[in-house]
C-alpha positions in Angstrom: 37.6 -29.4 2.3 39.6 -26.0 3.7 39.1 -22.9 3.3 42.6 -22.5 1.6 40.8 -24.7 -1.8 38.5 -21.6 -1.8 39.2 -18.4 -4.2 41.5 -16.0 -2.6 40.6 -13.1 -4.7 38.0 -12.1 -2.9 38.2 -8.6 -2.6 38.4 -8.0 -6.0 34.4 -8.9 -6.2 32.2 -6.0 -5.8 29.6 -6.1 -3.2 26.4 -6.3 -5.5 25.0 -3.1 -4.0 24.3 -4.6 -0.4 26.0 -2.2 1.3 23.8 0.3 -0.4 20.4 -0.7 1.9 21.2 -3.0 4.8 17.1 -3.4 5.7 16.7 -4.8 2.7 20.0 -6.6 2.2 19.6 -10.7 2.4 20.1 -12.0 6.1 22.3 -15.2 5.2 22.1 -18.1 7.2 25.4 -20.2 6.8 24.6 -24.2 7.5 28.0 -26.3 6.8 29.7 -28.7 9.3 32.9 -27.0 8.0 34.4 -24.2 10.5 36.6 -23.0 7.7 34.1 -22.7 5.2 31.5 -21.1 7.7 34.4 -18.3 8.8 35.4 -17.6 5.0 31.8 -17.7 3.3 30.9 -15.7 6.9 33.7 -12.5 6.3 33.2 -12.8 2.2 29.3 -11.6 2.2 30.0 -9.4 5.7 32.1 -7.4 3.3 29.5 -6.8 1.2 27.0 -5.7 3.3 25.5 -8.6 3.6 23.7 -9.6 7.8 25.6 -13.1 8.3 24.5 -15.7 10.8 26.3 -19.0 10.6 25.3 -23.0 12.6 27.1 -26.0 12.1 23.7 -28.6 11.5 19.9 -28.3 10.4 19.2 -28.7 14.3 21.1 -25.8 15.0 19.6 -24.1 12.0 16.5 -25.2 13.3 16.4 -23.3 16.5 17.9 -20.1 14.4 15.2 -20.0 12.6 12.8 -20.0 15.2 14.1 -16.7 16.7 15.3 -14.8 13.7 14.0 -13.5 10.3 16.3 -15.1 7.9 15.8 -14.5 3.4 18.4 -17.1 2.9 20.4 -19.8 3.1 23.1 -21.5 2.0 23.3 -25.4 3.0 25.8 -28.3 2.6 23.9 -31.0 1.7 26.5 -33.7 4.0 25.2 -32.5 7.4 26.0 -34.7 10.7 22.4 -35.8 11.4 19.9 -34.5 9.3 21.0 -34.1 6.0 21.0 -30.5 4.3 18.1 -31.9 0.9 15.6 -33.8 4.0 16.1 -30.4 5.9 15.3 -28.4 3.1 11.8 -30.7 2.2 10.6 -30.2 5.9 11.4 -26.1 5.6 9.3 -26.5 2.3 6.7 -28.1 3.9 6.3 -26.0 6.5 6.0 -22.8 4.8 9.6 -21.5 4.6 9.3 -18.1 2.0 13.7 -17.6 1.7 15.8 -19.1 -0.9 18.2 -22.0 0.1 21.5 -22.3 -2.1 22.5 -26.2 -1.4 26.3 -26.7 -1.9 28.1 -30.1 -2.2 31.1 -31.9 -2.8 29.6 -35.2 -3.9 26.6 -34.3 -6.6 25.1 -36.5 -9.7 22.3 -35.9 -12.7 19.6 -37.6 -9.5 21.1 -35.0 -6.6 20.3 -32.0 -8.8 17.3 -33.0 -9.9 15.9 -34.1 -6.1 17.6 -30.6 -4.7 15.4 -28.7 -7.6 12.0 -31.0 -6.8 12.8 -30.3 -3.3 12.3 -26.1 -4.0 16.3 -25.3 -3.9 17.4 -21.7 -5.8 20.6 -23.2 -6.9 23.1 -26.0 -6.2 26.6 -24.9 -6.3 29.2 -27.8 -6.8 32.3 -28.0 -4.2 35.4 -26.5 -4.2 33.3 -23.4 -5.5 34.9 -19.4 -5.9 33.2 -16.6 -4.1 31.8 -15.5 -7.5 29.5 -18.2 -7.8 27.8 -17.7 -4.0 27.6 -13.8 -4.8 26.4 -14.8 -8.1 23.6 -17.2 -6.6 23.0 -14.7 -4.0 22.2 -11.7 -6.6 19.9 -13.9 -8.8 17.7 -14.7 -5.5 18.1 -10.8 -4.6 16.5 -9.8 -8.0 13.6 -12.5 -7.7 13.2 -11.2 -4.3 13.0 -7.7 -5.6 10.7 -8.5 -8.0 8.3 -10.0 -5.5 8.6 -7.2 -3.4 7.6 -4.3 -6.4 4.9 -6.9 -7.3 3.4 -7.0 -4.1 3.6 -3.0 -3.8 2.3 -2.7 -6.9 -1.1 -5.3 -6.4 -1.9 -3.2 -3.2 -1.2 0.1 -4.7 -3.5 -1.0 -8.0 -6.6 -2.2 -5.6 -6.3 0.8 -4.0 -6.2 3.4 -6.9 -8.5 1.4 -9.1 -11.1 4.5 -10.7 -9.5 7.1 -8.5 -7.2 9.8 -9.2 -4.2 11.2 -7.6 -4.6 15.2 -8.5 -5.7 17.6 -5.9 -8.7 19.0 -7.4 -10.3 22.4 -6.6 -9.4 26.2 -7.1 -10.8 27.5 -3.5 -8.6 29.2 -0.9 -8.5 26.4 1.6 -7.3 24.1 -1.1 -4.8 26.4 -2.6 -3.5 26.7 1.1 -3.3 23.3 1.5 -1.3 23.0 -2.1 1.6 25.6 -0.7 2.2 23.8 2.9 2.6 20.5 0.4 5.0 21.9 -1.1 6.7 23.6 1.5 6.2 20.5 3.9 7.1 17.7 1.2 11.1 17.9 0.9 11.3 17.5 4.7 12.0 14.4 5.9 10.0 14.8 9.6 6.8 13.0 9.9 3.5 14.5 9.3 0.5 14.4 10.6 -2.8 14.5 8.1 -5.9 15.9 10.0 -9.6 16.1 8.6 -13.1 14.4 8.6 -13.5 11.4 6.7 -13.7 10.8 3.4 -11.8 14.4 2.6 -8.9 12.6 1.1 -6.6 12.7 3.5 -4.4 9.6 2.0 -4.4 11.8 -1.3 -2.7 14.2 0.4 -0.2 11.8 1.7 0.5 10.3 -1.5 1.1 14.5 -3.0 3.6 14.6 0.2 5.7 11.3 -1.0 6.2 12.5 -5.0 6.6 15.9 -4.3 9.5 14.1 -1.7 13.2 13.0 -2.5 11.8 9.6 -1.8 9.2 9.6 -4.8 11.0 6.5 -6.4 10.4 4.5 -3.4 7.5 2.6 -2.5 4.6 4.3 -1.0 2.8 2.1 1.5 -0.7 2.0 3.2 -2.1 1.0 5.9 -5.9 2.0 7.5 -5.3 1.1 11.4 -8.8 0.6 12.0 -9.0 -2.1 9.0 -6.7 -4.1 11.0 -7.4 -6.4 14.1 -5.6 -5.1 17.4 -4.2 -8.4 17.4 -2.6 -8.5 14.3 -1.7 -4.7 13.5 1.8 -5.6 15.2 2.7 -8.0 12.6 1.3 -6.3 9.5 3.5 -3.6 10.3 7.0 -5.6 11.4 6.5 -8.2 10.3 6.5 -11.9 12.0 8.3 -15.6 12.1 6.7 -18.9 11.5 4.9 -20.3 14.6 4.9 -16.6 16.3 1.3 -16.6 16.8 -1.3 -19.1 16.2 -2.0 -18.8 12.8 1.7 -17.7 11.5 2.1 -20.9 9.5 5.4 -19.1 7.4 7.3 -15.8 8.0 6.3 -12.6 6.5 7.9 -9.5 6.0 6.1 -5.8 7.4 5.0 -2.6 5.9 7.9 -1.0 7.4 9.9 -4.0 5.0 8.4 -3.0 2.1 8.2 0.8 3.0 12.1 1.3 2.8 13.5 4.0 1.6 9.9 5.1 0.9 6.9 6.5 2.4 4.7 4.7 5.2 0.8 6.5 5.5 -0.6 4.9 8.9 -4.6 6.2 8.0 -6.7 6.6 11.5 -3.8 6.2 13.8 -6.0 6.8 16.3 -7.3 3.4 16.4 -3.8 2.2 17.1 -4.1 0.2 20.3 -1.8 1.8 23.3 0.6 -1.2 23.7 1.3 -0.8 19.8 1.7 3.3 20.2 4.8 2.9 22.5 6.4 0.4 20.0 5.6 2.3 17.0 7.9 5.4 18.9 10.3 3.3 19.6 10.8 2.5 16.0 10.2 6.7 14.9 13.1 6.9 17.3 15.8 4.4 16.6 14.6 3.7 13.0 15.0 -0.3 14.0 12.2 -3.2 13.8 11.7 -6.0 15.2 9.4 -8.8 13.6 7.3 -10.5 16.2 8.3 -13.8 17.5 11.7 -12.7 16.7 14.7 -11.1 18.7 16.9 -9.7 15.6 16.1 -6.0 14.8 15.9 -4.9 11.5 17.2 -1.1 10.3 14.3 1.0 8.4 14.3 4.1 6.2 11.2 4.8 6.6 9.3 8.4 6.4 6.2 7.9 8.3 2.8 9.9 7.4 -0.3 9.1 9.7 -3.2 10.7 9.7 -6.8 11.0 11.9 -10.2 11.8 12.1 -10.1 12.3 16.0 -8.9 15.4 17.7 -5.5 13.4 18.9 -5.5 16.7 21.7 -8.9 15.4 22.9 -7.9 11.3 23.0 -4.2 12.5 24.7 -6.2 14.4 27.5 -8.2 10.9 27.7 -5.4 8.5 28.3 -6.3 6.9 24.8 -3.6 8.2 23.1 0.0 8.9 24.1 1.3 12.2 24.2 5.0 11.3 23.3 4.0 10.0 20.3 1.4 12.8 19.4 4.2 15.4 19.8 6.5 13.1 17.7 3.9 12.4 15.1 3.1 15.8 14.6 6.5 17.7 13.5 4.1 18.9 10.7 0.4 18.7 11.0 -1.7 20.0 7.8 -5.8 20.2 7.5 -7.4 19.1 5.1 -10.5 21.0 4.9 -14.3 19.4 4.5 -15.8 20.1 1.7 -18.7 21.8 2.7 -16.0 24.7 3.1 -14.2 24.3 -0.4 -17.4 26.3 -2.4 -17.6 25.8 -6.1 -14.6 22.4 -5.7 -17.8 20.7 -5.1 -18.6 20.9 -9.2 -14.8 20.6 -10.2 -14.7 17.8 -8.3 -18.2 15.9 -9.3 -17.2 16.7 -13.3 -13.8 14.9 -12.5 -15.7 11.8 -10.8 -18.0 11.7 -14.0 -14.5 11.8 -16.0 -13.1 9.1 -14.7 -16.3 6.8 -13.6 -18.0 7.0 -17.0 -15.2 5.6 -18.7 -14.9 2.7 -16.0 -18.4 2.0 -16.0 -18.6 2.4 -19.5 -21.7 5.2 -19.9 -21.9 8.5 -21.2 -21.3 11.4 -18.6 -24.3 13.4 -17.8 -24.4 17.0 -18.4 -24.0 19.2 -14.7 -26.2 22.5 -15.3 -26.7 25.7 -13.3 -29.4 24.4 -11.1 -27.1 21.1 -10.6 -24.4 23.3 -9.4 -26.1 25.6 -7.1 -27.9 22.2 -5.2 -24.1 20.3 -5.1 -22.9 23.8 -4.0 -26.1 23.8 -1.2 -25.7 19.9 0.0 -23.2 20.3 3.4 -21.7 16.7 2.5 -21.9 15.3 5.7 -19.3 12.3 3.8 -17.1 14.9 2.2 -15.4 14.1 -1.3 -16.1 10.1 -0.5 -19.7 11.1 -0.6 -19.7 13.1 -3.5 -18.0 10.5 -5.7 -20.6 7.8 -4.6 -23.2 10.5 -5.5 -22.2 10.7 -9.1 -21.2 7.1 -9.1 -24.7 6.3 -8.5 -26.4 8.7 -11.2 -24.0 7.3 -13.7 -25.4 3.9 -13.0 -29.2 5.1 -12.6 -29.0 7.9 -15.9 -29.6 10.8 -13.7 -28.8 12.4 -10.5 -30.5 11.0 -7.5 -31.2 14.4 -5.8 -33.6 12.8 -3.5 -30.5 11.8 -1.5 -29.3 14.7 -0.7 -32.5 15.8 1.2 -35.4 17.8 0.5 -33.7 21.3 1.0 -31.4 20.3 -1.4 -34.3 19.2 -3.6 -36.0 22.4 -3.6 -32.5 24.2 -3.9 -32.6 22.8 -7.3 -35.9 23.3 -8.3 -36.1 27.2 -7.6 -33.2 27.2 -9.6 -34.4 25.9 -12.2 -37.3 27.6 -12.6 -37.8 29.7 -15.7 -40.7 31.6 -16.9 -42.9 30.3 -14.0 -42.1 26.5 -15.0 -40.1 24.1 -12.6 -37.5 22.4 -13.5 -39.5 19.4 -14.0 -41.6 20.9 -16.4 -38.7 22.5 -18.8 -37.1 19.3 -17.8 -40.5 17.2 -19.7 -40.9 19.7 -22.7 -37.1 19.4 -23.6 -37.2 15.5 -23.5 -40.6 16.0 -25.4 -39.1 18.0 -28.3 -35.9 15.7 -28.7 -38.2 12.8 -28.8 -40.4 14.7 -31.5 -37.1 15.3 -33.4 -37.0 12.0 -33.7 -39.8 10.5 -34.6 -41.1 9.3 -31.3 -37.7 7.0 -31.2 -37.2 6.5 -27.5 -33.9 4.6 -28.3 -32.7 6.9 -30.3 -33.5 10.0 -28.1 -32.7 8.8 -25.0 -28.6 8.9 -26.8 -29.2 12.3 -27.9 -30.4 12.6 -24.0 -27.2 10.9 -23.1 -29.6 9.0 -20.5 -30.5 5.4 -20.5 -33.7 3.8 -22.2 -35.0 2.9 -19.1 -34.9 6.0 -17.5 -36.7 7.9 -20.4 -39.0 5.0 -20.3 -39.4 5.4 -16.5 -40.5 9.0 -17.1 -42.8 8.1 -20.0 -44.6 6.3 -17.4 -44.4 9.2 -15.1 -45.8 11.3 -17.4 -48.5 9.3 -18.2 -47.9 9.7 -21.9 
């Protein structure tokens, strides 16, 4: 068949929105023994944005394949060797995650069905108009795109399961922090996050991306030190089938699913040195390139990292390179520990019980004076991380386990608690004693007026020796 039995009106067709965002645009692979049909089907999606590569048989599709990432392809069944349906069972079989469009000239009831078995997107019938390849090719986009948000959205839900995304606290370090946010967050330079751990410095990064023009785009994380050297590359660029041992299909990078968004690289100090000078590369020329593969991919990609190392301190060491310090850190905020953020500590912990007690299904407990003043005392060696375990566990256990904070902390409490000569403990006992008179020596009963568990009033029955 020519070219010339093909639809002529092709430029009447718009381009689907390719042309809108090339990284995430399909990269077609064209398989038909046909030159004309290659050259037309080759300029028609070109026009629309679409990355076109084009081989004459499965062989030579074969050998595409194993040095280029490729989302689809369209191939003629009637192939010299190989035919285009036993091709498209071994790709199947060994792991192949694109669509495939088969065309045909010659096609029955059994064809279709085998082509459909055999895990084809469509089957498009020969002499075909543009319209129906665009058609095909929008239909695999949208499924594609759906995968994609899924994917985001699974990661994004494991992530923020019983957290919350609001920058708590009134002090002057945090209201600080708010303002450079703000100022910093319409900018589209990286940033780089410093702070201890556990002080929420992805929190931050996440208030940087919606406060950014980028907010409807995907936010994507990645810890660096969660990740084996070995396989950091590909998590972040991606790889092809048989690039590594292991690599049994090709998978699309962070950078991939980042586009047009936000990409937070947590302790990017653990990033090994071979890595570092690739990842400037990419800051720099805003291209990828998926390992095992030679085709580079353009990214729009704002990149946020952050650390728990003084990145100053590892440059000076040789661990860390100093080009991609500087370029890292066009903006650098602190986020400040919280043994420096003063009465956050109890905004904070009441937020935590908020949002625990509901998850854990328990009744908050109640945060009084002399729980204030030994949260405010505790230096939180573990920062907000530490604190939410804290009232994690005393939601679990029916009180707070003040014993882990240590004994200053302990006896913090106590003197300030003391009324009228009596430790806490003891107003502590004669309260519970006078609910449980109320009523009627109850324990079940009191202990929900308590808004403590049976077993822990039980537990200090015993105690008391009562």
């Amino acid at each position: 068949m020519s070219a010339d039995s093909l639809s002529l009106s092709d430029d009447a067709i718009p381009s689907a929105g390719a042309a809108e965002d090339p990284a995430v645009a399909p990269s077609v692979l064209i398989v038909d023994d046909e030159e004309g049909i290659r050259n037309f089907l080759s300029r028609s999606l070109e026009r629309r944005g679409w990355r076109v590569a084009t081989t004459g048989s499965a062989e030579e599709a074969a050998l595409h394949l194993e040095r280029h990432c490729v989302d689809l392809i369209i191939l003629d069944i009637a192939l010299p060797g190989q035919s285009g349906l036993d091709w498209l069972k071994a790709l199947q079989a060994a792991g192949f995650g694109g669509d495939v469009i088969l065309i045909t000239a010659f096609a029955d009831i059994d064809t279709a069905i085998e082509a459909l078995r055999a895990g084809a997107a469509d089957l498009i019938l020969k002499p075909f108009r543009v319209e129906q390849i665009v058609s095909a090719i929008g239909r695999c986009m949208e499924r594609t795109r759906l995968q994609r948000e899924n994917f985001l959205l699974r990661r994004q839900l494991a992530k923020r399961r019983g957290a919350t995304d609001e920058i708590v606290g009134r002090s002057a370090a945090i209201a600080r922090l708010r303002a450079l946010i703000e100022r910093v967050a319409p900018s589209p330079s990286t940033v780089l996050i410093e702070g201890e751990s556990g002080v929420g410095k992805e929190l931050v990064a996440r208030a940087l991306h919606t406060r950014s023009h980028r907010a409807e785009r995907p936010f994507v994380a990645l810890n660096c030190a969660a990740v084996s050297a070995d396989l950091v590359e590909a998590e972040l660029f991606g790889h092809l089938r048989g690039a590594f041992t292991g690599a049994k299909e090709a998978r699309k990078g962070l950078f991939y699913y980042a586009h047009g968004g936000t990409l937070f690289l947590d302790e990017i100090g653990e990033l090994p040195l071979a890595l570092q000078s690739k990842l400037l590369r990419v800051l720099e020329e805003r291209r990828i390139r998926p390992v095992g593969g030679e085709q580079e991919l353009p990214v729009d990609v704002r990149v946020v990292a952050a650390t728990n190392r003084d990145l100053k301190a590892e440059v000076s060491a040789g661990r860390f390179r100093a080009d991609l310090f500087y370029r890292l850190a066009v903006m650098t905020l602190r986020v400040p520990p919280l043994r420096e953020r003063g009465d956050d500590v109890v905004e904070l912990a009441q937020r935590f019980m908020g949002v625990l007690s509901l998850r854990l299904g328990v009744p908050p407990l109640n945060i009084d004076p002399p729980l204030e003043a030994a949260l405010i005392a505790h230096p939180w060696p573990g920062n907000v991380r530490e604190l939410r375990n804290l009232v994690e566990r005393a939601l679990l256990f029916g009180e707070f386990p003040l014993e882990d904070l240590g004994p200053a902390v302990s006896a913090a409490h106590e003197r300030a608690g003391a009324a009228g000569g009596q430790t806490l403990a003891e107003v502590e006992k004669r309260h519970i004693l006078a609910v449980l008179a109320d009523c009627g020596g109850n324990r079940a009963r009191a202990a929900a007026l308590l808004g403590v568990s049976r077993k822990t009033l039980d537990r200090k029955w015993a105690e008391w020796g009562v």
